[in-house]
N, CA, C and O atoms as a GROMACS GRO file, in nm:
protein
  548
    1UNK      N    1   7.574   6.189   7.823
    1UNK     CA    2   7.696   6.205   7.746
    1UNK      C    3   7.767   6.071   7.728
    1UNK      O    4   7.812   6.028   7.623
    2UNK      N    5   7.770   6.008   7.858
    2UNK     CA    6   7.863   5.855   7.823
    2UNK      C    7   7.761   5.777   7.713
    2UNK      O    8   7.800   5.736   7.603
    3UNK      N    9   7.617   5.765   7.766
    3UNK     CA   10   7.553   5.700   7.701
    3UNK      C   11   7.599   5.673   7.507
    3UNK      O   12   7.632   5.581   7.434
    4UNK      N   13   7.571   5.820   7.500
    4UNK     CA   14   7.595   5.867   7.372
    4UNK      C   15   7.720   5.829   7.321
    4UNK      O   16   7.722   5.744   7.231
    5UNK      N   17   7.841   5.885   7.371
    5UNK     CA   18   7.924   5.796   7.347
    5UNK      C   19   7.985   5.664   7.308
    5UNK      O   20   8.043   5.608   7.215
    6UNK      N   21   7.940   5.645   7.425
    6UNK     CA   22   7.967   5.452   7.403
    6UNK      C   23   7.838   5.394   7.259
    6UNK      O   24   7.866   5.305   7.179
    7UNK      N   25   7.712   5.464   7.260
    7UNK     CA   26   7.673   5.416   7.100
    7UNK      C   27   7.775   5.478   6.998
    7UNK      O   28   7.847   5.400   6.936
    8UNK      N   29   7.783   5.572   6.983
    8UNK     CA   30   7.825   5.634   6.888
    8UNK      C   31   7.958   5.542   6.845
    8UNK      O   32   7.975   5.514   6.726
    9UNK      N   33   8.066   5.491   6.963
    9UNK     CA   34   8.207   5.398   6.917
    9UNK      C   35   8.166   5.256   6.875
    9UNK      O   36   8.200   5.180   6.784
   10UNK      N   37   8.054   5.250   7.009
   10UNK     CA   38   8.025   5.108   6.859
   10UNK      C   39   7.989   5.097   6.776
   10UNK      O   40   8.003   4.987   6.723
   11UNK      N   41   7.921   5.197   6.709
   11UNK     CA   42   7.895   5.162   6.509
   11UNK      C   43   8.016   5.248   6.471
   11UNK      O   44   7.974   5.326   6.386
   12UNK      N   45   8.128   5.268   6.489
   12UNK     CA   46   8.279   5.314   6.466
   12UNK      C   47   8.338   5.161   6.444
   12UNK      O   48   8.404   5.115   6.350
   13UNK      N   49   8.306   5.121   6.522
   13UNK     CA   50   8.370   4.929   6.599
   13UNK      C   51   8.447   4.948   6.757
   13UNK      O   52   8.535   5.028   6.790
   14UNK      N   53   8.392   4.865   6.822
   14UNK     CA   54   8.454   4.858   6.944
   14UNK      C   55   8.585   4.870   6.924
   14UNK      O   56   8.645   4.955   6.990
   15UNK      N   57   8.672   4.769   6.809
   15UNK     CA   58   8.800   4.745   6.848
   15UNK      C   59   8.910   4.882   6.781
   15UNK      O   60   9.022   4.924   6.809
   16UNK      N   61   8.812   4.912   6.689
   16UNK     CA   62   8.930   5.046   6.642
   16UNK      C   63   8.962   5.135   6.791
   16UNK      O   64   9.075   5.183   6.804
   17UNK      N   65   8.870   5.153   6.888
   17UNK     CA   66   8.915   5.250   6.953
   17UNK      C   67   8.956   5.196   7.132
   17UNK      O   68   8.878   5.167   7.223
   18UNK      N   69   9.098   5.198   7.130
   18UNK     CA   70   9.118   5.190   7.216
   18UNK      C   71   9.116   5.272   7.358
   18UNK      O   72   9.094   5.216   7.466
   19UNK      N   73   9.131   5.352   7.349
   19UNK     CA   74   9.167   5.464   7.493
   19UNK      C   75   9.048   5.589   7.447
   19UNK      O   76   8.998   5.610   7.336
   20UNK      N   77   9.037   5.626   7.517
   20UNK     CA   78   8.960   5.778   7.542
   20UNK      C   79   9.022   5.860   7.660
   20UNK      O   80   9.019   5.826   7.778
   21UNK      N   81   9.098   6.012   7.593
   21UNK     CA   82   9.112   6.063   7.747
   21UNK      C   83   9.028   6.276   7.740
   21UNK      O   84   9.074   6.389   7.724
   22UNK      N   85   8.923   6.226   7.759
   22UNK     CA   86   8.844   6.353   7.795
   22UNK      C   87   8.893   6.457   7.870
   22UNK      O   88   9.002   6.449   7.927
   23UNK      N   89   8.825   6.552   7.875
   23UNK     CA   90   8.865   6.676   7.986
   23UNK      C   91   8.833   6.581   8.116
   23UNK      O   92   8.799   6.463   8.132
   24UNK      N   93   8.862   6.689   8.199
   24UNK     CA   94   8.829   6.662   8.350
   24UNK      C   95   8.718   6.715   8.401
   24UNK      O   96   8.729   6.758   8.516
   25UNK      N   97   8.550   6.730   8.314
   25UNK     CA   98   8.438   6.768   8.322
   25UNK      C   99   8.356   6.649   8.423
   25UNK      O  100   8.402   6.535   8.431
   26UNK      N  101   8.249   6.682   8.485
   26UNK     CA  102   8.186   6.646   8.536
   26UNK      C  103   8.069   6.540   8.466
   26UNK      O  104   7.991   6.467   8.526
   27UNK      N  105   8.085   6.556   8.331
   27UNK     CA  106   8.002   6.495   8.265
   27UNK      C  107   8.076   6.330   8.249
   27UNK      O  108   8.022   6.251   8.172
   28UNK      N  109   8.165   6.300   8.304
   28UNK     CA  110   8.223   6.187   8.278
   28UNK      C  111   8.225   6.109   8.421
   28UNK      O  112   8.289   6.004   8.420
   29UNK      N  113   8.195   6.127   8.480
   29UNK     CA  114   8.184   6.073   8.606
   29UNK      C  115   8.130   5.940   8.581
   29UNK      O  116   8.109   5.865   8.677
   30UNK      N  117   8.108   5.906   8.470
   30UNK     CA  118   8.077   5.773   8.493
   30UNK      C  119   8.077   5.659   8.338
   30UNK      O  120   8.011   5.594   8.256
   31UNK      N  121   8.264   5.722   8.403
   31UNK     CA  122   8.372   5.688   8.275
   31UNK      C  123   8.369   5.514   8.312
   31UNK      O  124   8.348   5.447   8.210
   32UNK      N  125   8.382   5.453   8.406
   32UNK     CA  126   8.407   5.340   8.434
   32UNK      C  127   8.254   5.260   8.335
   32UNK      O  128   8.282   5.156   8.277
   33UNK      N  129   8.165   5.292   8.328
   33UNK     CA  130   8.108   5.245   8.177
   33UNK      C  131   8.143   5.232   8.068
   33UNK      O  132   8.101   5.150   7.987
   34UNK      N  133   8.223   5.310   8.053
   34UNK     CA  134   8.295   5.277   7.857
   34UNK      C  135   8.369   5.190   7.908
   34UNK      O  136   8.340   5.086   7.848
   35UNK      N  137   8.446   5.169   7.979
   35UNK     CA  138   8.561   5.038   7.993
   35UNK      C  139   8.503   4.968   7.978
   35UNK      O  140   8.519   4.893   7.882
   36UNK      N  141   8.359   4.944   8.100
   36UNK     CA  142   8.277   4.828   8.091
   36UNK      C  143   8.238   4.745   7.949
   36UNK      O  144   8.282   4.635   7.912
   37UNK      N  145   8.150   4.826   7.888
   37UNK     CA  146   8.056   4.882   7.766
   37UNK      C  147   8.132   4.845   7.640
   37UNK      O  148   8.076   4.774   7.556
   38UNK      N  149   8.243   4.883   7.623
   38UNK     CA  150   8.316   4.874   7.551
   38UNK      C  151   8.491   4.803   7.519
   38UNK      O  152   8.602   4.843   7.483
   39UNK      N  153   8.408   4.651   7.567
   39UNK     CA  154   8.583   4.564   7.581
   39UNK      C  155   8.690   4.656   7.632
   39UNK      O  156   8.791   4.664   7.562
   40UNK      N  157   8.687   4.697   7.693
   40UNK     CA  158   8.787   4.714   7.766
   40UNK      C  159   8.906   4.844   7.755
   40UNK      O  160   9.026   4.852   7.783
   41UNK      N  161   8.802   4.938   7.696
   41UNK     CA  162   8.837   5.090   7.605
   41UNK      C  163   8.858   5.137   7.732
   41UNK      O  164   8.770   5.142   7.818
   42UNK      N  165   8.994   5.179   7.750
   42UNK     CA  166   9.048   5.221   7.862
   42UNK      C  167   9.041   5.398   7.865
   42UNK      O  168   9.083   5.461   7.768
   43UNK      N  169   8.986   5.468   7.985
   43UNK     CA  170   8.937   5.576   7.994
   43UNK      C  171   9.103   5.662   8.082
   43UNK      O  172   9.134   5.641   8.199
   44UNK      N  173   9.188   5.760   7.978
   44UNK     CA  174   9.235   5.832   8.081
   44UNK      C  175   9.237   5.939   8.092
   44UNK      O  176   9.233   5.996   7.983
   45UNK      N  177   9.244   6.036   8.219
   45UNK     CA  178   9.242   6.155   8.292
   45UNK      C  179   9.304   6.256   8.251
   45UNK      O  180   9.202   6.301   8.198
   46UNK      N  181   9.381   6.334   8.227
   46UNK     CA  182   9.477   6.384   8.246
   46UNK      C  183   9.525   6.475   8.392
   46UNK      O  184   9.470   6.475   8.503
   47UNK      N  185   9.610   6.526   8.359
   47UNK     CA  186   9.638   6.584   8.535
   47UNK      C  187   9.584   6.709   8.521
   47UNK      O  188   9.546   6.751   8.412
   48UNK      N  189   9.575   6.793   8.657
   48UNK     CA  190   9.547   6.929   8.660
   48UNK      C  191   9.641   6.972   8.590
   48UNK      O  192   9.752   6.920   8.583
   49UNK      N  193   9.604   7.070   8.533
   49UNK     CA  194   9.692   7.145   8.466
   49UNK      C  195   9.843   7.126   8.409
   49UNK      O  196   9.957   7.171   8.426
   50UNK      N  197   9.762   7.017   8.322
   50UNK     CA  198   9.868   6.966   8.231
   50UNK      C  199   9.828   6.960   8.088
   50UNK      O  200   9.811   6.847   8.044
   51UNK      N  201   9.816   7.020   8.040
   51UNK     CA  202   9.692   7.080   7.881
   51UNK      C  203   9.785   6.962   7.813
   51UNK      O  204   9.713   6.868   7.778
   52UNK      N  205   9.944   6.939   7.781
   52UNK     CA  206   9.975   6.852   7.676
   52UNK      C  207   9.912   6.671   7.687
   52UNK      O  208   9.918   6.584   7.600
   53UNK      N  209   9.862   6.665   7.808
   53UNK     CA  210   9.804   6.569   7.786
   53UNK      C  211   9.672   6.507   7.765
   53UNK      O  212   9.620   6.399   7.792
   54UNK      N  213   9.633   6.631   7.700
   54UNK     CA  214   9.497   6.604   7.563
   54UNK      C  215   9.527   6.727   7.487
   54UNK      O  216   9.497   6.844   7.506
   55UNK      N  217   9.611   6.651   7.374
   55UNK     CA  218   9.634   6.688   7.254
   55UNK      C  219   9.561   6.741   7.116
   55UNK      O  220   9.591   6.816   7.024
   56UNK      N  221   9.441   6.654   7.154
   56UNK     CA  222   9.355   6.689   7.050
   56UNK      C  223   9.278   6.822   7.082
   56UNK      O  224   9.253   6.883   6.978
   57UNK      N  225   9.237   6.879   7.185
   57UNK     CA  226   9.150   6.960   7.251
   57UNK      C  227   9.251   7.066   7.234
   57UNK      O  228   9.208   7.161   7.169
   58UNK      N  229   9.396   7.081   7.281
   58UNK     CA  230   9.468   7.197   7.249
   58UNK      C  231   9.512   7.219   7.127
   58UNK      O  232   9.555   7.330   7.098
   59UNK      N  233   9.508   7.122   7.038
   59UNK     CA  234   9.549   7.144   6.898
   59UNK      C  235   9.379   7.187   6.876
   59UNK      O  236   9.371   7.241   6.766
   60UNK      N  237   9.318   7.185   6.906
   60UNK     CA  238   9.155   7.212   6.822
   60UNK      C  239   9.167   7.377   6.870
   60UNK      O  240   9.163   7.456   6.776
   61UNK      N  241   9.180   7.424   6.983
   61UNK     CA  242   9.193   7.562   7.035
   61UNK      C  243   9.266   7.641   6.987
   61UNK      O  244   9.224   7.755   6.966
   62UNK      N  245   9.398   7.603   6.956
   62UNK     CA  246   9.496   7.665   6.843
   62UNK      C  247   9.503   7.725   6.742
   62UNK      O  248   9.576   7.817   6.705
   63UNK      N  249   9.359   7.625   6.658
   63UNK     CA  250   9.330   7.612   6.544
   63UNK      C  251   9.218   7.732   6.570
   63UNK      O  252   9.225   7.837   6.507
   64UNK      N  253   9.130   7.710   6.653
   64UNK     CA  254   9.054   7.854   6.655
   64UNK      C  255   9.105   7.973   6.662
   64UNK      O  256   9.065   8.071   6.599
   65UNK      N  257   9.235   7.966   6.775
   65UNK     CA  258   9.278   8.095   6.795
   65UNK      C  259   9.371   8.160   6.649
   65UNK      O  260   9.419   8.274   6.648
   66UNK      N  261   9.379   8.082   6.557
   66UNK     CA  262   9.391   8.123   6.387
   66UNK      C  263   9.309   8.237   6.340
   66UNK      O  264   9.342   8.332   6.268
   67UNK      N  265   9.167   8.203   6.408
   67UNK     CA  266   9.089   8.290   6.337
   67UNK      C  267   9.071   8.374   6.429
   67UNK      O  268   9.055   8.479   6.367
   68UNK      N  269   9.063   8.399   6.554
   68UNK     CA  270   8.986   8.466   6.649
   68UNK      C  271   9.102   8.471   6.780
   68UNK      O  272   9.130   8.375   6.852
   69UNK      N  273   9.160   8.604   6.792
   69UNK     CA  274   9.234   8.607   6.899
   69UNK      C  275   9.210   8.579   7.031
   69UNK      O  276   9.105   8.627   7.075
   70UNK      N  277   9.279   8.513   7.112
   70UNK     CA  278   9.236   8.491   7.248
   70UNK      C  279   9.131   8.618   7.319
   70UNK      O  280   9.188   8.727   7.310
   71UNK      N  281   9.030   8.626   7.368
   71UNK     CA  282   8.919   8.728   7.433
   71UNK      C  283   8.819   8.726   7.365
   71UNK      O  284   8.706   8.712   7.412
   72UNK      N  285   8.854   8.742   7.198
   72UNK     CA  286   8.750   8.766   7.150
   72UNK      C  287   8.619   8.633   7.093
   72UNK      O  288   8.626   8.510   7.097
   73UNK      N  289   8.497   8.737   7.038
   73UNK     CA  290   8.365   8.648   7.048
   73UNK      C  291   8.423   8.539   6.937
   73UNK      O  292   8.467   8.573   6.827
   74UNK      N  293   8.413   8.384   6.989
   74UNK     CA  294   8.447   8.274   6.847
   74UNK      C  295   8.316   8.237   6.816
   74UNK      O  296   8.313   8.174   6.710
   75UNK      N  297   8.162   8.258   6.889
   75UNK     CA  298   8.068   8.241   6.829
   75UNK      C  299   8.027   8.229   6.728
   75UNK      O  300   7.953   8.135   6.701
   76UNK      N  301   8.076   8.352   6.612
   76UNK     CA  302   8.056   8.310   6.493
   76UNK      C  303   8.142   8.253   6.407
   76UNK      O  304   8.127   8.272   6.286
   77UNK      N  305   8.256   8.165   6.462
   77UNK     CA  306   8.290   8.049   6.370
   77UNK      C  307   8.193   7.953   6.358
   77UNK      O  308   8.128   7.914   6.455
   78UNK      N  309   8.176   7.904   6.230
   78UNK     CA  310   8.085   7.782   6.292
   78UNK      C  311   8.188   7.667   6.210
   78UNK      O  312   8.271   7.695   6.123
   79UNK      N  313   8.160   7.542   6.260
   79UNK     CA  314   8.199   7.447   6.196
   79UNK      C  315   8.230   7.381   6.027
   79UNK      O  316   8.327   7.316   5.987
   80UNK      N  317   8.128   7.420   5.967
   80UNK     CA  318   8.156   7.463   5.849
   80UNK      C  319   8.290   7.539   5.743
   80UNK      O  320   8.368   7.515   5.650
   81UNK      N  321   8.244   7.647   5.841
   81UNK     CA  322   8.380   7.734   5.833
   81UNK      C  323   8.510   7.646   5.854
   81UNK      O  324   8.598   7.612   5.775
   82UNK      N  325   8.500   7.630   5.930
   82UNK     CA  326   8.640   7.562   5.979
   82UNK      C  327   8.648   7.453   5.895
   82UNK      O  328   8.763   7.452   5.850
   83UNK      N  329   8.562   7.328   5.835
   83UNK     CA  330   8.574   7.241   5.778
   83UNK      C  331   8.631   7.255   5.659
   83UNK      O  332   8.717   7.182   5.609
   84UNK      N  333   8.564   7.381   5.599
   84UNK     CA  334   8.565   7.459   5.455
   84UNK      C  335   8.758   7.428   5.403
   84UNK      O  336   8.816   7.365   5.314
   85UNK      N  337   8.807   7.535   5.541
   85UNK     CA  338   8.894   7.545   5.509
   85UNK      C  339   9.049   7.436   5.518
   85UNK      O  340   9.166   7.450   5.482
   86UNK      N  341   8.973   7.333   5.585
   86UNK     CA  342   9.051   7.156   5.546
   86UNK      C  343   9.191   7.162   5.666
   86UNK      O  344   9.291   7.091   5.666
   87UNK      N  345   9.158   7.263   5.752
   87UNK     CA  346   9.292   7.262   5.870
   87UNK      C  347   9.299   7.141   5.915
   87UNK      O  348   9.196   7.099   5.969
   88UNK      N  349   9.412   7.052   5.908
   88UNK     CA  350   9.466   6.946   5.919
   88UNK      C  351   9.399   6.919   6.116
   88UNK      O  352   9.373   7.003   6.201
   89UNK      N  353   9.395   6.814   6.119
   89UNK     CA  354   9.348   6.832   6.347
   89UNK      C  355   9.392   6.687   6.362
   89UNK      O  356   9.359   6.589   6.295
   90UNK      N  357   9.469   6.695   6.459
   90UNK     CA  358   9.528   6.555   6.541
   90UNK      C  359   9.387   6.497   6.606
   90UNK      O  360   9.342   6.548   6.708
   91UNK      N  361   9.307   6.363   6.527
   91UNK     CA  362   9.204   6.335   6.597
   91UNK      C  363   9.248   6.205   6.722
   91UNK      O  364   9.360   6.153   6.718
   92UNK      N  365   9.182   6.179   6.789
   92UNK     CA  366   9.226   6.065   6.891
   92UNK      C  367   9.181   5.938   6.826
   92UNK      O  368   9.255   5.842   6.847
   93UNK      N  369   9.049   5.912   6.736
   93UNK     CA  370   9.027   5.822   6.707
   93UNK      C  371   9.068   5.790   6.550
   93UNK      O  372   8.989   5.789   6.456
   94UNK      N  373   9.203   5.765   6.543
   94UNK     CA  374   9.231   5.750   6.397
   94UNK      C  375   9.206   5.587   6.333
   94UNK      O  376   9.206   5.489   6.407
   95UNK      N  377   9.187   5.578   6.200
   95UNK     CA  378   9.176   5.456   6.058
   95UNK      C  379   9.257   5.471   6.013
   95UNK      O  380   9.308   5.582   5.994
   96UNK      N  381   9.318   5.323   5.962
   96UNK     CA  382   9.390   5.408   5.835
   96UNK      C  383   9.321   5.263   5.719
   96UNK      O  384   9.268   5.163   5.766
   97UNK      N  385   9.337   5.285   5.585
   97UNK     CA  386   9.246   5.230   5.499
   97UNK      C  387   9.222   5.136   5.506
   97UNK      O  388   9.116   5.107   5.451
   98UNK      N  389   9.294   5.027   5.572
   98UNK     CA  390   9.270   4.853   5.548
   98UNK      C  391   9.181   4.861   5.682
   98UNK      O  392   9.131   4.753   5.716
   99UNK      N  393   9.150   4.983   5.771
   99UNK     CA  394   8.998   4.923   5.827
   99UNK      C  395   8.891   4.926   5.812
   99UNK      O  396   8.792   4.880   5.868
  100UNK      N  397   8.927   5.025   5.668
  100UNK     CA  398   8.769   5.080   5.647
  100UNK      C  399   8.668   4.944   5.563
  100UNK      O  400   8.700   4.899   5.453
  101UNK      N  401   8.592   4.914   5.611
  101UNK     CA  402   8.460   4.852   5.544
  101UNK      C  403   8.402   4.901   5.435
  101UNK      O  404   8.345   4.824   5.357
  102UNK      N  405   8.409   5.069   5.407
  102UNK     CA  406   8.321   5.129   5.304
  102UNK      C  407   8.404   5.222   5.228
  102UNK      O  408   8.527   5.227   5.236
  103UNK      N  409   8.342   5.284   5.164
  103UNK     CA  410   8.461   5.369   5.072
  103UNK      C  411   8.497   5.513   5.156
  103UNK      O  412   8.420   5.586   5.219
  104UNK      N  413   8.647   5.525   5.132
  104UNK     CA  414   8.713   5.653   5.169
  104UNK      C  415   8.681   5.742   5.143
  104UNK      O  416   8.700   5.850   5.200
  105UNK      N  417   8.590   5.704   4.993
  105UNK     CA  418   8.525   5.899   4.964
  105UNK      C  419   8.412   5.940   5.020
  105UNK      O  420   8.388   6.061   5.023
  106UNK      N  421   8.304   5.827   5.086
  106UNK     CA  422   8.226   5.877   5.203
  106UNK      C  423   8.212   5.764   5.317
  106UNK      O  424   8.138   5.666   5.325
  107UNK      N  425   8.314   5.818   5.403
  107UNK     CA  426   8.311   5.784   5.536
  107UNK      C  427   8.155   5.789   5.592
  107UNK      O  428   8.098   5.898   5.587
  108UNK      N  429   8.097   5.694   5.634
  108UNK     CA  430   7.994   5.782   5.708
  108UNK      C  431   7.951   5.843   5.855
  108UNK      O  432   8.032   5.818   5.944
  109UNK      N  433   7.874   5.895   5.880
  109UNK     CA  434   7.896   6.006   6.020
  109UNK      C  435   7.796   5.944   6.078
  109UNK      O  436   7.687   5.919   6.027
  110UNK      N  437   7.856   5.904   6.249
  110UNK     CA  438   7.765   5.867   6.333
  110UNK      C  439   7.688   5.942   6.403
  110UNK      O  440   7.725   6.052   6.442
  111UNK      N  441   7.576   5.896   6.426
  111UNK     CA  442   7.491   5.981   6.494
  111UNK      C  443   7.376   5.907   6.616
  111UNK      O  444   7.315   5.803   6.590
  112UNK      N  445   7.360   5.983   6.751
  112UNK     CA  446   7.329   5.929   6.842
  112UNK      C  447   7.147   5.996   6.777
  112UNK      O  448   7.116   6.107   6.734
  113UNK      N  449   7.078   5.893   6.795
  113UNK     CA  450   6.946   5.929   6.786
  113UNK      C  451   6.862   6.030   6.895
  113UNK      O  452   6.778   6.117   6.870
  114UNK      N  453   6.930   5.974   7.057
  114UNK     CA  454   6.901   5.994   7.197
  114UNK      C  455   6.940   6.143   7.190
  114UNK      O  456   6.860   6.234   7.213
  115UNK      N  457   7.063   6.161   7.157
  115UNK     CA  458   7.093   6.326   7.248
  115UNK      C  459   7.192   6.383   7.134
  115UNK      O  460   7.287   6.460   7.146
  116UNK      N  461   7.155   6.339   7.054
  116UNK     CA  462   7.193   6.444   6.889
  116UNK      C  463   7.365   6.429   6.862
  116UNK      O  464   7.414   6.482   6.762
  117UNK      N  465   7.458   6.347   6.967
  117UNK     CA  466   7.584   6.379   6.958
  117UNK      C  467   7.605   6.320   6.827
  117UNK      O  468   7.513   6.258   6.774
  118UNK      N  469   7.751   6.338   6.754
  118UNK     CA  470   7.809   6.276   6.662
  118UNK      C  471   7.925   6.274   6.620
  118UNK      O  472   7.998   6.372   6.635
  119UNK      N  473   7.970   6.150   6.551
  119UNK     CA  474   8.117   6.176   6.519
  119UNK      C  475   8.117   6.171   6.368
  119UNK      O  476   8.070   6.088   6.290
  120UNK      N  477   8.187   6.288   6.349
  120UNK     CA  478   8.205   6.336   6.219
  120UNK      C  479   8.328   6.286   6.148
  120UNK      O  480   8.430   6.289   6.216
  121UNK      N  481   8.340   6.236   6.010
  121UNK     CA  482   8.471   6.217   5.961
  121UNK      C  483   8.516   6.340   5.932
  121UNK      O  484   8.452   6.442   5.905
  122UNK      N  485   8.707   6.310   5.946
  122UNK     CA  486   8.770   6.406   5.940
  122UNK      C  487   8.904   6.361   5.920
  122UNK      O  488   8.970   6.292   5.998
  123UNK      N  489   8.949   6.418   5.774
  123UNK     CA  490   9.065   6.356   5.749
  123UNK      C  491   9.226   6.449   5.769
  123UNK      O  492   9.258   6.566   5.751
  124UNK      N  493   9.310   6.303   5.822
  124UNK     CA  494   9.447   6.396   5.872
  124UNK      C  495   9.556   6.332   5.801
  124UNK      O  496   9.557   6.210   5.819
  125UNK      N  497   9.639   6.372   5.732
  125UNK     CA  498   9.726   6.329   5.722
  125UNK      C  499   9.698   6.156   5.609
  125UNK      O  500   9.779   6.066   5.630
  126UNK      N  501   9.613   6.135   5.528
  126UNK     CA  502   9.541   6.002   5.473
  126UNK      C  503   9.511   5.919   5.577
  126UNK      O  504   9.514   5.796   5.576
  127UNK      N  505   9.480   5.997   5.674
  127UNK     CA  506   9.401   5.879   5.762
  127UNK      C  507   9.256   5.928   5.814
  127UNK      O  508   9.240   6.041   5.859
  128UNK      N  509   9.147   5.829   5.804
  128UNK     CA  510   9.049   5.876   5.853
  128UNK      C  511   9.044   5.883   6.001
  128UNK      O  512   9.110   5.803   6.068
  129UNK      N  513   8.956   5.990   6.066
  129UNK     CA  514   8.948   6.000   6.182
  129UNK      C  515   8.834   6.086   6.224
  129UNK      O  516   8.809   6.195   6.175
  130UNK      N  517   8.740   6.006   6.356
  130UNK     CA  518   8.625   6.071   6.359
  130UNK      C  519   8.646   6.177   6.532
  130UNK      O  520   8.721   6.158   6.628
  131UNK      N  521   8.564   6.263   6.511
  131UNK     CA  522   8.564   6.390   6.600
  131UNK      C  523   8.460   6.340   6.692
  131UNK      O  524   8.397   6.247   6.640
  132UNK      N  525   8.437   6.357   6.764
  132UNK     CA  526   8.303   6.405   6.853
  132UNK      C  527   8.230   6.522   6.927
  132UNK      O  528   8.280   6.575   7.027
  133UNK      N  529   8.136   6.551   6.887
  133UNK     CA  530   8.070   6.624   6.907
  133UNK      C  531   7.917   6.649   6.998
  133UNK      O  532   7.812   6.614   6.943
  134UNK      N  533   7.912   6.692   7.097
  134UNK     CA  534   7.728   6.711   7.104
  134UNK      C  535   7.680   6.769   7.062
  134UNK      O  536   7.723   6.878   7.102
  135UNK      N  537   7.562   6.795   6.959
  135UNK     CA  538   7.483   6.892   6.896
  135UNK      C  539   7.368   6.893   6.979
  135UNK      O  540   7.323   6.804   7.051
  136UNK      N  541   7.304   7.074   6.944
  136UNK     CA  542   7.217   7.093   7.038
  136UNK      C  543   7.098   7.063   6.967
  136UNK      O  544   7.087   7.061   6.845
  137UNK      N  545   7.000   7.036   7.061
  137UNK     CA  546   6.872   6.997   7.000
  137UNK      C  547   6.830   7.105   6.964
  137UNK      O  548   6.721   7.113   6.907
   0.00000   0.00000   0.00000
C-alpha cells in the first residue's frame, strides 16, 4: 500500500502534496517512508475517535449515506454511479490551474502498475483534485 502510494504522488509531483493523514489502519505502519520517499510529505494520524480529523473519509461516507441508509447493502453503488452524478468531495490532494502542466479537460489518472491502486481526477469547487484508491486485481 505505501509502496503504491508514494509512486502514485510522484507522477502527481512530489511538491504539490504536502501532508497525508490516513485512517489508523494497519496498512500504514510504515508511514515513516513517505516522509522519507517523498521530501518530506509529512504523514498525520488522527486521534481515536476523532472522525473530524479526516475530513475527506467522513465527507466521502456522507455522501454514500445519500444513497444508502446507514445498515444497509452499499455494494451496489459503484463508483461510476457516484461519479455520474458530479457530488462535489473535499479531496486532500487539491491543484488549482497554474499547476497544471496539461489540460484541465483531461487531467490524467495515475496508476500503480504493481498493485492496481490509483488516483483518479476529481473536480471540487474549479479545483483539480486526485482521490486514491486500491483496485482489485
Amino acid at each position: 500500500m505505501v509502496d503504491c502510494m508514494i509512486n502514485l504522488l510522484r507522477n502527481v509531483g512530489e511538491d504539490k502534496c504536502k501532508t497525508v493523514t490516513p485512517d489508523r489502519g494497519k496498512e500504514f505502519s510504515q508511514h515513516s517512508r513517505i516522509t522519507l520517499e517523498l521530501n518530506g510529505t509529512k504523514v498525520y494520524f488522527p486521534d481515536p475517535h476523532a472522525p473530524w480529523q479526516r475530513g475527506t473519509n467522513e465527507n466521502t461516507n456522507g455522501l454514500l449515506r445519500e444513497y444508502s441508509p446507514k445498515g444497509e447493502d452499499i455494494s451496489g453503488i459503484f463508483d461510476s454511479q457516484i461519479q455520474d452524478e458530479e457530488i462535489p468531495r473535499e479531496i486532500v490532494i487539491m491543484l488549482d490551474g497554474s499547476d497544471l502542466a496539461y489540460s484541465p479537460d483531461q487531467p490524467p489518472q495515475f496508476v500503480c502498475e504493481d498493485c492496481g491502486g490509483a488516483m483518479s481526477p476529481v473536480y471540487y469547487r474549479n479545483k483539480l483534485g486526485y482521490e486514491f484508491r486500491l483496485e482489485d486485481k
